[in-house]
N, C-alpha and C positions, 0 to 999 in steps of 0.2 A: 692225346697224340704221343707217339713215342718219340723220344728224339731219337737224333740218328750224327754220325759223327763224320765229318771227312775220311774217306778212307787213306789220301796218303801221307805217309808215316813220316815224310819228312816236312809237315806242315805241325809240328809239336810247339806248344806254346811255352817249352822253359825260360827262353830267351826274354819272355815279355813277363816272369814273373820276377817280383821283387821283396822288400823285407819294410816293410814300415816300425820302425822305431820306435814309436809313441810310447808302448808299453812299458820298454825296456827301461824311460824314463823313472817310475814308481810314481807319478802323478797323472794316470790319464787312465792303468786298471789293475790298480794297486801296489805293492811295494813289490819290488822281485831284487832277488842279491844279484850283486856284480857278478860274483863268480857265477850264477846258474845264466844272467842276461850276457857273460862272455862265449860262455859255452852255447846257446844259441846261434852268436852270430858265427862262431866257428863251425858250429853244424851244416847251419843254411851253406856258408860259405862250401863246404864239402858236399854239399847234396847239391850244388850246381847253381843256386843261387848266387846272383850277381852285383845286383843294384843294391844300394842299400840307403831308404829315406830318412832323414833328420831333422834337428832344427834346434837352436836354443831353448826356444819353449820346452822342450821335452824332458824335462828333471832340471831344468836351470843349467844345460848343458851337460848332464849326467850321460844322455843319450851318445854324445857326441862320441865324448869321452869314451865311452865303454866299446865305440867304436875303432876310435884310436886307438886304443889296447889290442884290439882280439884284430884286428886287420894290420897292425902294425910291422908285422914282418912278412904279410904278402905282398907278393909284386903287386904293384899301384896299376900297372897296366893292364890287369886281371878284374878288375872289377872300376865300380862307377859311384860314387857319391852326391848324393840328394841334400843340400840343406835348405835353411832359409834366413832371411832376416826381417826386424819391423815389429814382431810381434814376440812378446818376451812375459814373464813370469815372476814375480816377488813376492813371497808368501802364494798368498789366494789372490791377489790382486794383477789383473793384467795390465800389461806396459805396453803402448803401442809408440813406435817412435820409425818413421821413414824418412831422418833427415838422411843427408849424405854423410854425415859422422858419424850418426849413429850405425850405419850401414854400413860402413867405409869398420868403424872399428867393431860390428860386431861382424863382419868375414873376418879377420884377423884371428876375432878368438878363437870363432869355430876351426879353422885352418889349423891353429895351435892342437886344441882338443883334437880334431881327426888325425892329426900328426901327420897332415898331406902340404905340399904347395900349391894344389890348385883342388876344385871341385868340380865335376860334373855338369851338375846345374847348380845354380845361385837363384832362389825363388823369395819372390815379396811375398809375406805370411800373411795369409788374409786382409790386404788393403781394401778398405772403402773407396768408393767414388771420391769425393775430397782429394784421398792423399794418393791414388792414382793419378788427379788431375795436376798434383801439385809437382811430379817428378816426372811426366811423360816427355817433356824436350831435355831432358839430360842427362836419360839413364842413371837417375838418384844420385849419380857422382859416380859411377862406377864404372865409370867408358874404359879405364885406363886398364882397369882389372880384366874387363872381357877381352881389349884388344891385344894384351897380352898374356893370355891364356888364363891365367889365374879363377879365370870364373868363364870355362868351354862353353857353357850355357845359360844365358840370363832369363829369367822369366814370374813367374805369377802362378802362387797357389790360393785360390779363390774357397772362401768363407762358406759360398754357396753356389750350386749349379744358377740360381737365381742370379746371378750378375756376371755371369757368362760374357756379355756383351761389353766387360769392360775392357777385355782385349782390344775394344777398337779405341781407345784410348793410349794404348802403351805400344810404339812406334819400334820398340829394338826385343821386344823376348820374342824367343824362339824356342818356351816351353809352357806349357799350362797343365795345371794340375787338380781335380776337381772330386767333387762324391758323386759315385756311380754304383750302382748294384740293382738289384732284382727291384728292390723294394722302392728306386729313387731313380728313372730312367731319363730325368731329366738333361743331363747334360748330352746326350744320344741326339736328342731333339735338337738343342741347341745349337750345337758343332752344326748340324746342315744345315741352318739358318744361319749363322756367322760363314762371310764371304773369307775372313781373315784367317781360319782357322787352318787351312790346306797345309802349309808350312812351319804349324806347330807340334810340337814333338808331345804328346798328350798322355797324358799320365793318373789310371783313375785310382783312386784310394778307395777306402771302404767297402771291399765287396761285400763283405757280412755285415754291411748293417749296424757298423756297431756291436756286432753280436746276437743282433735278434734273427740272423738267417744262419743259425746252428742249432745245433741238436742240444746244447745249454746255454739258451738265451739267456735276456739282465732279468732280476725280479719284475715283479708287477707294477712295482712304482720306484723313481727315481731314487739310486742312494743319497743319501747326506754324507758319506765320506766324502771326505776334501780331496783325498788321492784317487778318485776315479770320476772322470770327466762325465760320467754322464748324468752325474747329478746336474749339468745345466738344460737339460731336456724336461721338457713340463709331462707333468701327468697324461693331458690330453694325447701328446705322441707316443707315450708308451703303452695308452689302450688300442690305438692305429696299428703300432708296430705288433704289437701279441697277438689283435684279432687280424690282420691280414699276413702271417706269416703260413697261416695254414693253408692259405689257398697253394704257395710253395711247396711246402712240406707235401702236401697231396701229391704234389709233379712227380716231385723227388722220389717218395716214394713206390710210385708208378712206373718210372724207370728206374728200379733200383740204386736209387744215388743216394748217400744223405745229403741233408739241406747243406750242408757247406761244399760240399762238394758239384753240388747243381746251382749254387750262390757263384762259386768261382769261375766254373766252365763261364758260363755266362759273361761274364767281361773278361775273361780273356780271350772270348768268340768274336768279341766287338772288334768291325772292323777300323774303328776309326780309333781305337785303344793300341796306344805303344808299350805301354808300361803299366801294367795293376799290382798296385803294394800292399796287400794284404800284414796284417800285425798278428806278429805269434810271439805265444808265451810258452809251448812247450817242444821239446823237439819233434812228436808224434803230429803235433800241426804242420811242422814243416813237409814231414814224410807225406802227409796225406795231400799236399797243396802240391808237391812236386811230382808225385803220382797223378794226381789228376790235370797239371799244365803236360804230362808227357802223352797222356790220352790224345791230343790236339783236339782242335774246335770243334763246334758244332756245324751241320749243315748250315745253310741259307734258312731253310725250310724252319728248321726246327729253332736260328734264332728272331726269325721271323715272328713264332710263334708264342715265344715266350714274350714278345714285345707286342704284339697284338693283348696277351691278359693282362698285362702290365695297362693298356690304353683304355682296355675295358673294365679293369676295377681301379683305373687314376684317382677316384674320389678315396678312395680305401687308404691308398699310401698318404696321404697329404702329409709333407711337412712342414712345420708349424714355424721355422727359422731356416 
């Protein structure tokens, strides 16, 4: 099938793209210097990009930081900040911690690091069930922070589209944040089975897969560096992700797109998608991801279509966590 695209021009998806940070950390896809991860975020920031995601976990607050430098003398009301708290980073060893202190003083820090007064959103970093159920009547401590603005939007960045359903436990967020892409349509399905989700502000990460829905996917089997996250992926998901990217690549090809650029369209086609934060490491990524949100979405038809192969080779994608 060919795809085919809305024709009007003032339906452009720049507004819905954003900048995930993770990388810019050096712990999640390799090391990258201050000075090349500053100039990044000043580039996106000049090619139109807006949003920009974070979190302590991302370099021990390196991310933050680097963000508070290269955004520091633009006006604050030109753009929007993403972070999170709960989930943190010591060496190789993770910290998970969702008291109200511990959240109470890691917004502080990050606030520091961004060199802002307030955030955006304020999202739980991967909470279990447990510690979802342990802070849904008190907003973790944090009531005072939302109701006076310091933290515009409270909400929950989920570990997995698999626990989708704990929105229905947490009484006051008004964002949710989740993995979404070609290869993982899970949270698509989810969102119209959760009655709760109407009114939340939805935000997908990972269009590429990690990287396996580009034209220079990971090796064949998981690294052992400590500084790139995907050595916690088993073998078994990285022979899934290799053999079923080509069914993609085929598309892509087909209608002349490459695979990251028919990975992107795709969630930011979704209608139930507000925000997709793609992570870049070079500025030719950014050009290309800002080029292809000003294309605008896809027909009905065509993402229709793409989500029908998606339900016909479901056994192909399995993810394994």
């Amino acid at each position: 099938m060919r795809l085919t695209f809305e024709s009007d021009l003032h339906r452009e998806s720049l507004s819905k793209l954003g900048f995930g940070t993770w990388g810019l950390g050096g712990n999640a896809y390799g090391s990258v210097s201050k000075d090349h991860a500053s100039q990044l975020i000043s580039y996106a920031y000049a090619r139109g990009i807006r949003t920009f995601d974070t979190s302590p976990l991302y370099g021990d607050g390196r991310s933050e930081g680097l963000l508070g430098d290269a955004l520091g003398d633009v006006p604050r009301e030109t753009y929007r900040l993403i972070t999170k708290g709960g989930l943190y980073e010591s060496g190789s060893e993770e910290l998970r911690d969702f008291s109200e202190v511990a959240l109470n003083h890691s917004l502080v820090a990050s606030l520091s690091r961004l060199r802002t007064d307030y955030v955006d959103y304020f999202l739980l970093h991967s909470p279990t069930p447990e510690e979802i159920a342990s802070g849904k009547a008190n907003q973790y401590g944090l009531g005072s922070e939302i109701e006076n603005g310091i933290i515009s939007s409270f909400g929950v960045s989920l570990k997995s589209p698999a626990n989708y359903s704990l929105i229905n436990d947490l009484k006051f967020i008004r964002a949710i944040e989740f993995n979404f892409s070609l290869m993982d349509q899970r949270a698509g399905f989810l969102s119209k089975k959760e009655a709760n989700t109407a009114d939340l502000f939805k935000i997908a990460r990972t269009p590429y897969n990690f990287g396996f829905l580009t034209s220079k996917p990971p090796e064949k089997s998981p690294p052992t560096s400590p500084l790139v996250h995907l050595k916690n992926w088993s073998q078994q998901q990285f022979d899934i992700w290799h053999a079923s990217r080509e069914i993609w690549a085929k598309i892509a090809q087909a209608n002349m797109l490459s695979l990251e650029d028919l990975a992107l369209i795709f969630v930011l086609s979704a209608d139930f998608v507000d925000l997709v934060i793609p992570g870049f490491m070079k500025a030719e990524h950014i050009d290309s991801a800002v080029a292809t949100a000003k294309r605008g979405p896809l027909t009905k038809a065509s993402r229709d279509y793409l989500v029908d192969i998606y339900q016909e080779n479901e056994s192909k994608f399995v993810v394994t966590k």
